[in-house]
C-alpha positions as CSV (number, residue, x, y, z in Angstrom):
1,X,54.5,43.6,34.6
2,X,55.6,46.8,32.1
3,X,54.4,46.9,28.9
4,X,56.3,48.8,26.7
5,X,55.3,50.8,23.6
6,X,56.6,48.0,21.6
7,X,54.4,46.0,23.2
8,X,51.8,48.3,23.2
9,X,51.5,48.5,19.5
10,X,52.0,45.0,18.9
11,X,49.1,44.2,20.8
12,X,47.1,47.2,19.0
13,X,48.4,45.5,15.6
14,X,47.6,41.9,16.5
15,X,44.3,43.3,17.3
16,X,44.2,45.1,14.1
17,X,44.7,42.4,12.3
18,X,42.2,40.1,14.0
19,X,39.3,42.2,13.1
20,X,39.9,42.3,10.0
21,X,40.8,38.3,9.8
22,X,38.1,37.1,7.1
23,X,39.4,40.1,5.0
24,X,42.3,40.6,2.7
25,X,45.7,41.6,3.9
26,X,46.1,44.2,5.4
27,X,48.2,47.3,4.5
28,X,51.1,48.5,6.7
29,X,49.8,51.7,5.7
30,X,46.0,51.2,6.8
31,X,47.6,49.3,10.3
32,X,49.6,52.6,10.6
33,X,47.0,54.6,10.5
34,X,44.6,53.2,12.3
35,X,46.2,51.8,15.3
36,X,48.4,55.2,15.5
37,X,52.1,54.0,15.2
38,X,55.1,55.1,13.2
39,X,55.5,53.2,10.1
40,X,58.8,52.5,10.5
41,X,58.6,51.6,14.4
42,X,55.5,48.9,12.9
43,X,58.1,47.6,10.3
44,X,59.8,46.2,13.1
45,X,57.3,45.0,15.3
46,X,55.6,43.3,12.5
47,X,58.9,41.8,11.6
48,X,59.1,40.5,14.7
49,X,55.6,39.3,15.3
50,X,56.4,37.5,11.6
51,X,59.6,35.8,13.0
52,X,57.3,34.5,16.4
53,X,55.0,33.0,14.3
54,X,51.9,35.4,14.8
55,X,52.0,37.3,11.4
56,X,52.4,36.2,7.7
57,X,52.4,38.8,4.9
58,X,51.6,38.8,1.2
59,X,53.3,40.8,-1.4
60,X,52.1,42.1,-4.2
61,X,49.3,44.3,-5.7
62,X,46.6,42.7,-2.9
63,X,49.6,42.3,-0.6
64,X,49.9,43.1,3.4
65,X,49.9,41.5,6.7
66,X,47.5,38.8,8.3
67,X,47.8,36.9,11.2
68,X,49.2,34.0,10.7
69,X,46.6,31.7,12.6
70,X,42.7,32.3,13.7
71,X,42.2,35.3,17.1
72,X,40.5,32.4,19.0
73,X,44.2,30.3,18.9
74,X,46.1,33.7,20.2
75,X,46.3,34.7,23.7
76,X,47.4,37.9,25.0
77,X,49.6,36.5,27.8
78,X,51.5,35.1,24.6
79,X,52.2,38.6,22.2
80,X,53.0,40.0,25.9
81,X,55.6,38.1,27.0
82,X,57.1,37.5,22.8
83,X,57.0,41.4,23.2
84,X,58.0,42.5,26.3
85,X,59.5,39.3,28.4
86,X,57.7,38.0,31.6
87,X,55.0,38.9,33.4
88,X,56.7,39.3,36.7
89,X,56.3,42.5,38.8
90,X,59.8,41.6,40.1
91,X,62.8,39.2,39.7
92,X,62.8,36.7,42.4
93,X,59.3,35.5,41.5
94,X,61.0,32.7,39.5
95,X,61.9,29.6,41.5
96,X,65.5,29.4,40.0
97,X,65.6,33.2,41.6
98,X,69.1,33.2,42.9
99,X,70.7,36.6,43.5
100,X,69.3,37.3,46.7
101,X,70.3,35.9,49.7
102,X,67.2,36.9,51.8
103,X,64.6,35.5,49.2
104,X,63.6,32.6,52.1
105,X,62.2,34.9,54.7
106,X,61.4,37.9,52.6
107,X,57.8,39.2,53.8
108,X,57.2,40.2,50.1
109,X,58.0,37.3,48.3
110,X,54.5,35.5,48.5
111,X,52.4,38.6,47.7
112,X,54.9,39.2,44.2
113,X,54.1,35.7,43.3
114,X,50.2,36.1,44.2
115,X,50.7,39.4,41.7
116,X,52.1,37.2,38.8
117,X,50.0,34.4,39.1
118,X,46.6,36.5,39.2
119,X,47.9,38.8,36.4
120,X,48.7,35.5,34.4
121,X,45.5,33.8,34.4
122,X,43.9,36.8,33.7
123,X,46.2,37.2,30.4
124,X,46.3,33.5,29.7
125,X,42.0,33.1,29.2
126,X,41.6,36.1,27.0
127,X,42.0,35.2,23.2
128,X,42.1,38.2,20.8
129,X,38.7,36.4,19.5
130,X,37.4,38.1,22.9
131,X,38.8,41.2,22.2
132,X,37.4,41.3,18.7
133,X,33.6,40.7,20.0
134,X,34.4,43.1,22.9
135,X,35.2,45.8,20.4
136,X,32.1,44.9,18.3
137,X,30.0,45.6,21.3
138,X,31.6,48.7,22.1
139,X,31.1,49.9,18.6
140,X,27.8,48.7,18.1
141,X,26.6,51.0,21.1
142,X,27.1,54.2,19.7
143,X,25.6,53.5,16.7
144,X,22.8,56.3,16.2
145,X,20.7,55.9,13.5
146,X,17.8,59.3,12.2
């Protein structure tokens, strides 16, 4: 699996955008800011994440972007593979694999699929509801009051 830093960001703007759920939209200006991406590179992957079905957007005086259905019904296995394709280490993971005429008695073959299918799960069972409380608690630690 690669992440790229299209993928990178989108996951940083779906995440964005999940902690600030119960609020109003949210400004491209304000997600640009914080999560640390060009504006015009987050035009696009908001546009994107719009046309996937993960981000709506208002416009307007109180206009912006807002995800388009609650963190607890988003996974990140699913902005990850919209984003940035399969999670795969390699090719000939996928049982309609092909191209390779050795893929029968290859020694590696197994140990790819054992790579995908652990990386998988572990994608699959975390909601950006989980991320949002794990962030919360991070936060919260350093919290000094005098």
């Amino acid at each position: 699996m690669r992440i790229t830093y299209r993928g990178d960001y989108a996951l940083k703007t779906i995440l964005d955008l999940a902690l600030h759920y119960h609020n109003s939209p949210v400004t491209i200006h304000n997600l640009a800011l914080r999560a640390d991406i060009p504006i015009k590179f987050l035009e696009q992957i908001l546009l994107d994440l719009k046309k996937g079905g993960f981000v709506e957007s208002r416009r307007g005086k109180i206009g912006g972007y807002m995800l388009a259905k609650p963190p607890s019904k988003i996974k990140l296995g699913q902005i990850i593979r919209f984003m940035d394709g399969e999670i795969s280490p390699i090719a000939c993971v996928d049982n309609n694999y092909k191209r390779c005429s050795h893929i029968s008695k290859c020694a590696f073959r197994s140990i790819w699929q054992k790579v995908a299918d652990s990386t998988s799960r572990i994608v699959d069972n975390i909601t950006f509801e989980d991320l949002v409380k794990k962030n919360k608690n991070l936060t919260s630690k350093f919290t000094y009051q005098i």
